[in-house]
C-alpha positions in Angstrom: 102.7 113.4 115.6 105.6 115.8 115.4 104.4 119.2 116.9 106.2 121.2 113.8 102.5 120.8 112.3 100.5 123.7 112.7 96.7 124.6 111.9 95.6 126.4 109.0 97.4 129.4 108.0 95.6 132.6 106.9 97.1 134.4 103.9 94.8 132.2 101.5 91.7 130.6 103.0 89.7 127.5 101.4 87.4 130.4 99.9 90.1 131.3 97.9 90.3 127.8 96.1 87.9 127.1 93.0 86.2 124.3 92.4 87.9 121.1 90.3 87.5 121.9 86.3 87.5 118.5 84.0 87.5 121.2 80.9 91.3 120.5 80.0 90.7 116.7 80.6 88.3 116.7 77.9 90.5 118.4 75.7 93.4 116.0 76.2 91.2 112.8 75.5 89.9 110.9 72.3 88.1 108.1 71.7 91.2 105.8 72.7 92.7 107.5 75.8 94.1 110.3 77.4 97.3 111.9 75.3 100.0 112.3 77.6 101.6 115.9 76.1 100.6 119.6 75.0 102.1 122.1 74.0 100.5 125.6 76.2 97.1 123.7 76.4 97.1 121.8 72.6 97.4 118.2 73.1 100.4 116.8 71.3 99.1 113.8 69.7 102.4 112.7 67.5 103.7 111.4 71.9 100.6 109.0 72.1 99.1 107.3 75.5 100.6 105.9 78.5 98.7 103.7 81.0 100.4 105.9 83.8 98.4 108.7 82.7 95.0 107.3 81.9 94.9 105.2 85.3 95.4 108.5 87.1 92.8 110.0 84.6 90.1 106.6 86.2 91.1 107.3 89.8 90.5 110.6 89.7 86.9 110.5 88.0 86.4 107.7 90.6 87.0 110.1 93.7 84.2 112.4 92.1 80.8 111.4 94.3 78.6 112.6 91.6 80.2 112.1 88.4 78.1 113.2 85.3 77.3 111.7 82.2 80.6 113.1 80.5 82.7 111.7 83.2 81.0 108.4 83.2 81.9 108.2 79.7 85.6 109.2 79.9 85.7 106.6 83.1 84.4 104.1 80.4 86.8 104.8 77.9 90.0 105.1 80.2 89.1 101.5 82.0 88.7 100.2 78.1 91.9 101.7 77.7 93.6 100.0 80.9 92.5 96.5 79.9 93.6 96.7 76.2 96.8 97.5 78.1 96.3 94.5 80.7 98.5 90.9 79.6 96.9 87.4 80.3 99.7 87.7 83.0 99.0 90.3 84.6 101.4 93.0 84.0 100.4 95.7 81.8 102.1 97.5 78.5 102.6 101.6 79.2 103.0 103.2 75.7 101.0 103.4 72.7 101.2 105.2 70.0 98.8 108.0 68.1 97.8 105.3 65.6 97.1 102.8 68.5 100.7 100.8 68.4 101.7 99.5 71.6 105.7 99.7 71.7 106.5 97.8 75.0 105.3 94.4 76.1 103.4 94.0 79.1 105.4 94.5 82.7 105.6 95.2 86.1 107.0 99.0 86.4 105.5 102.1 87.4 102.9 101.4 85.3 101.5 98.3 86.7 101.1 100.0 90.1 99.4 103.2 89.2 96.9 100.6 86.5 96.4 98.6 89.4 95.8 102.0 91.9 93.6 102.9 89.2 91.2 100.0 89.0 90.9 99.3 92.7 89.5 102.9 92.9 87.2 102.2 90.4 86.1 99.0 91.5 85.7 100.6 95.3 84.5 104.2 94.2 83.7 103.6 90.5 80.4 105.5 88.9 78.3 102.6 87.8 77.6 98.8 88.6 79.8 97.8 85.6 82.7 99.6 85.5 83.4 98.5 89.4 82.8 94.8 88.4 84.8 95.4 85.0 87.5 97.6 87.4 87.3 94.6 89.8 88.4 91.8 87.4 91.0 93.5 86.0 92.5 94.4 89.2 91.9 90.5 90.2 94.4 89.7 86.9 97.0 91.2 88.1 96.4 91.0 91.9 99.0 88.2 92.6 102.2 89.7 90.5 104.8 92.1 92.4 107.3 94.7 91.3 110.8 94.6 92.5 110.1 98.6 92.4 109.0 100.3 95.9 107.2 102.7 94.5 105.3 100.2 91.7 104.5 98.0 95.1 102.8 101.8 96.8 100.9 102.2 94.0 99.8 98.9 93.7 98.7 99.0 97.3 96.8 101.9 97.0 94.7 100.2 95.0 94.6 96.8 97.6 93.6 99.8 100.1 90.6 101.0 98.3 89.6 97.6 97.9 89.9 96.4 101.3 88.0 99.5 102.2 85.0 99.2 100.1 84.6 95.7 101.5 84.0 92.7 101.4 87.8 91.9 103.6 89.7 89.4 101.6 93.2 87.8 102.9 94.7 87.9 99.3 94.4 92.1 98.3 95.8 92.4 102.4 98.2 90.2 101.7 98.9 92.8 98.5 99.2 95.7 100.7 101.0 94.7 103.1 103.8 93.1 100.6 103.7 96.3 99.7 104.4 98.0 103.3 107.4 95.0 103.7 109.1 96.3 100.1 109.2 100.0 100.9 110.5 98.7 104.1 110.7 100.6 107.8 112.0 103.9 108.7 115.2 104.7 110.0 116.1 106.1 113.7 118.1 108.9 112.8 116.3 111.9 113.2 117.8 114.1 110.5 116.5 111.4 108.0 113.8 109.1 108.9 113.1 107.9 105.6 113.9 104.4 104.8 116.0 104.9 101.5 118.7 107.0 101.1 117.4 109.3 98.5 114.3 111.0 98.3 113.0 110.9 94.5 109.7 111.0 93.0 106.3 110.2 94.4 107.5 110.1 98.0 104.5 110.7 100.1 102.7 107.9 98.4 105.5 105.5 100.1 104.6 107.0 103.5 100.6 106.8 102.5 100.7 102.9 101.8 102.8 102.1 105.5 100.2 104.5 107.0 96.9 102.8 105.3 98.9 99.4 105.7 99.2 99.9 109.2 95.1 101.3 109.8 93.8 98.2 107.7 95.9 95.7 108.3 95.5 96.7 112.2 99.3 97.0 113.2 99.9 100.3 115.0 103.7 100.1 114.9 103.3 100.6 111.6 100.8 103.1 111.5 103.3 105.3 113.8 106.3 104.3 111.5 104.1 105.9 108.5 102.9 108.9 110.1 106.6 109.8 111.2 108.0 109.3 108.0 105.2 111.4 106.3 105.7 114.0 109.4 109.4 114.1 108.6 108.9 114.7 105.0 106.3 117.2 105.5 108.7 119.1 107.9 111.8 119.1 105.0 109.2 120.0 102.3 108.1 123.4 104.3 110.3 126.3 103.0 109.1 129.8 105.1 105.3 128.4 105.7 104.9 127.2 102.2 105.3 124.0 100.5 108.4 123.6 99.0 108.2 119.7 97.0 111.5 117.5 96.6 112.3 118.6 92.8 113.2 116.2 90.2 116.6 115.8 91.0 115.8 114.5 94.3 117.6 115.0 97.8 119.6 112.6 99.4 121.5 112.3 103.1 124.4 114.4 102.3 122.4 116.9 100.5 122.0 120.6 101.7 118.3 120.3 100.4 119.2 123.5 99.2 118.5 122.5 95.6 114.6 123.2 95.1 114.1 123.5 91.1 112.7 122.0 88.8 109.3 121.0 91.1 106.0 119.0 89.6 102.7 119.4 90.3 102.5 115.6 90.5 104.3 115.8 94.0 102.3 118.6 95.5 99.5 116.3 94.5 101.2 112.7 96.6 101.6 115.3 99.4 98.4 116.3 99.6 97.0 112.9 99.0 99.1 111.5 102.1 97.9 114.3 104.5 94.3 113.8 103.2 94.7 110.2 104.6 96.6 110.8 107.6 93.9 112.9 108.7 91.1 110.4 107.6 92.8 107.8 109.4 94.0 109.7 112.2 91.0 111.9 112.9 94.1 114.7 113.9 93.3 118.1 112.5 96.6 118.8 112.1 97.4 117.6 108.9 95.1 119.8 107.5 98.0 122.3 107.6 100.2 120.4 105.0 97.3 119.6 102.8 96.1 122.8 102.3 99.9 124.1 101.8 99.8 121.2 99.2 96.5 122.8 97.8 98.0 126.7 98.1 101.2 125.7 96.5 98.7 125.4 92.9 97.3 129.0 93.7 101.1 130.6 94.1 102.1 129.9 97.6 105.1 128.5 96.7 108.8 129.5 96.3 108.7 131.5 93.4 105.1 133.3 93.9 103.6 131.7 90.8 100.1 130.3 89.9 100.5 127.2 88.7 97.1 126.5 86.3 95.6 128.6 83.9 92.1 129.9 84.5 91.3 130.1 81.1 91.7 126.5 80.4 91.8 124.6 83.3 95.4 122.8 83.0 98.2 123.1 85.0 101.6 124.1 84.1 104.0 121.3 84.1 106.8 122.3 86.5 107.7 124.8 88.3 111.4 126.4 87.7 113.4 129.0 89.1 112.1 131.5 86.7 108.7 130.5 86.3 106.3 127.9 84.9 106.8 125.2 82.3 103.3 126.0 80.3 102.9 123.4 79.1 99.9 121.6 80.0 100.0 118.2 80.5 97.9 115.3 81.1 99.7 114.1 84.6 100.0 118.3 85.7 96.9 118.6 84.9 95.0 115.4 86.9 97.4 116.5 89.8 95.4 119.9 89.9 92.2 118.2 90.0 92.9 115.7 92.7 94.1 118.4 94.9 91.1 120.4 94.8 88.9 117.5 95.0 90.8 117.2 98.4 90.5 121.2 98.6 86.5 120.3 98.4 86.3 117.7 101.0 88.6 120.2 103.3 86.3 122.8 102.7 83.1 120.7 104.0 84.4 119.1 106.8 85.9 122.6 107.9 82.2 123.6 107.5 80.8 121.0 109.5 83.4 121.7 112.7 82.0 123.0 115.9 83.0 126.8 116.1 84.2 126.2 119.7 86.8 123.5 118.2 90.4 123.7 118.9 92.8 125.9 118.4 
């Protein structure tokens, strides 16, 4: 791995992180779903539901290991929620309205890979016997459809990954995954930009994360190598003076000066620190642990204007970050993004804890 990766940086330690908080969760979900707006921290219910957010809103109750009774619910209700949304095809609508109107028909977008990213967690990880087999045959509906999108395919193998994982190996969710590695395709040999499109958009690290997983469970170590070099690469254009610094929503291309940084979305710091989390897990290399927990830091207000991204009081985040400040809004996707980060800032903390003191330096 490239040796721009450094260990853990003092300013902010893993004391300084607090726990995950499900309080602004609650507040943005009903009986139906998870509302996808707010205004501050008041959910806006006249822009409705999107499967998008409410299969984040199932993985990310599905990573907790000891989910209570309120979670279990909410995991209930969002995978009720996914396969209302779910088409005798397999494809999935994304929108529906306050008074429960779908407007789209069902399809194979974005959507479709985070639903399917969503069940396969809950099927794997999911916090009772029922909701895995429930999470499991929805998953199985839409197993054999693929998106012409790469990073619909990632999402989608995310999901095949957690599956595969939990056992028992079956040919057909591999075959899912690595579809998934052949769509987002190889990186490149140029060293000023290894990644293998020529823009850098949204949800990047989870493209690097599905080659890297692909290549672990699907035993090809090219590939491995090929994802761990793009997800170095990106790691190393992402650091801004020891801090992360994400790829805003205008994206970066080749002939960019990367010079652009604003408007930047929690939901990236969040694919960041989800692709180190696994690098490390599959790599057993404590060196990602340095981009993670500038993933995790870049919430607390190491990041390039200083701010902290969530409120205390409520427990949502803010919705971007801008050159003068925070969006405060706080919505559902911001918000979940928070959550799984610090749910990774947990598991950092405990298997920092568990580390011989005479380790390396």
């Amino acid at each position: 791995m490239a040796q721009t990766l450094r260990l853990l940086p003092p300013p902010l330690q893993l004391r300084d992180v607090p726990e995950p908080r499900w309080d602004h969760v609650f507040r943005l979900s009903d009986d139906t779903g998870l509302l996808e707006h707010a205004r501050d921290a008041i959910a806006r219910r006249e822009h409705g539901y999107c499967v998008d957010d409410v299969s984040r809103g199932l993985l990310t109750i599905a990573r907790e290991p000891r989910p209570g009774p309120q979670l279990t619910r909410l995991a209930e209700r969002y995978l009720a929620f996914l396969t209302h949304a779910q088409g005798a095809d397999g494809g999935f609508r994304n929108r529906m309205t306050w008074d429960r109107r779908w407007l789209d028909e069902p399809g194979l977008g974005d959507w479709w890979g985070r639903a399917m990213w969503g069940l396969g967690t809950a099927a794997a990880r999911g916090p009772n016997a029922w909701i895995r087999r429930e999470a499991r045959t929805a998953f199985r509906q839409g197993l054999h459809r693929r998106s012409t999108w790469p990073r619909a395919m990632a999402f989608a193998g995310l999901g095949a990954a957690e599956m595969l994982q939990a056992g028992p190996y079956d040919p057909v969710v591999a075959e899912l995954l690595g579809d998934a590695a052949t769509v987002i395709g190889l990186p490149g040999s140029a060293p000023g930009w290894v990644w293998p499109e020529p823009d850098l958009t949204y949800a990047n690290p989870a493209l690097a994360e599905v080659i890297i997983t692909a290549g672990d469970l699907l035993g090809d170590e090219s590939l491995l190598a090929d994802g761990l070099r793009m997800l170095a690469w990106l790691c190393r254009i992402q650091e801004r003076d020891g801090h992360l610094s994400v790829v805003p929503v205008g994206g970066w291309t080749t002939d960019s000066s990367l010079a652009d940084r604003f408007d930047q979305q929690p939901i990236e710091a969040a694919a960041t620190a989800d692709a180190c989390a696994t690098a490390a897990a599959v790599t057993g290399d404590e060196r990602w642990d340095a981009p993670l927990f500038q993933a995790i830091t870049w919430f607390l207000g190491d990041n390039d204007t200083g701010t902290v991204m969530y409120d205390p009081e409520t427990g949502g985040c803010y919705d971007g970050l801008t050159a003068n400040g925070p969006n405060l809004n706080q919505g559902a996707e911001s918000t979940l993004a928070l959550v799984s980060t610090l749910q990774h800032a947990r598991t950092l903390a405990s298997r920092s804890a568990t580390r011989p003191s005479g380790g390396p330096a």
